[in-house]
C-alpha positions, 0 to 999 in steps of 0.5 A, a space after each residue: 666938514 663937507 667942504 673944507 675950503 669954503 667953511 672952516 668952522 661950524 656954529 651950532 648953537 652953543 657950539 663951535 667946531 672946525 677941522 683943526 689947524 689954522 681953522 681952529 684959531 678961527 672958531 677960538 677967535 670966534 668964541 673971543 668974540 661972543 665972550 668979548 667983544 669985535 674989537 677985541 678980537 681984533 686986537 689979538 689977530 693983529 697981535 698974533 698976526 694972523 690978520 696977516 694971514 688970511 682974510 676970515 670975513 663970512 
């Protein structure tokens, strides 16, 4: 990562990478999307609490 403030994960393709840590939940919530769907994904921030945390919108 070049910044890794201002970006967390990085989408390439069918790939999805990110710096570790608390970003890493962010790719996998990321791939819950794609796999599932916008509702779901939220409903399992909430249930881990992590939409608690930080705000993730791009």
């Amino acid at each position: 990562m070049q910044d890794d403030s201002q970006v967390t994960y990085v989408k390439d393709g069918k790939f999805l990478s990110s710096n570790g840590n608390l970003a890493s939940y962010i790719s996998a919530l990321e791939l819950l999307e794609i796999l599932t769907n916008k509702e779901h994904r939220k409903f399992v921030e909430s249930y881990l609490y992590l939409d608690r945390l930080q705000e993730w919108e791009q």
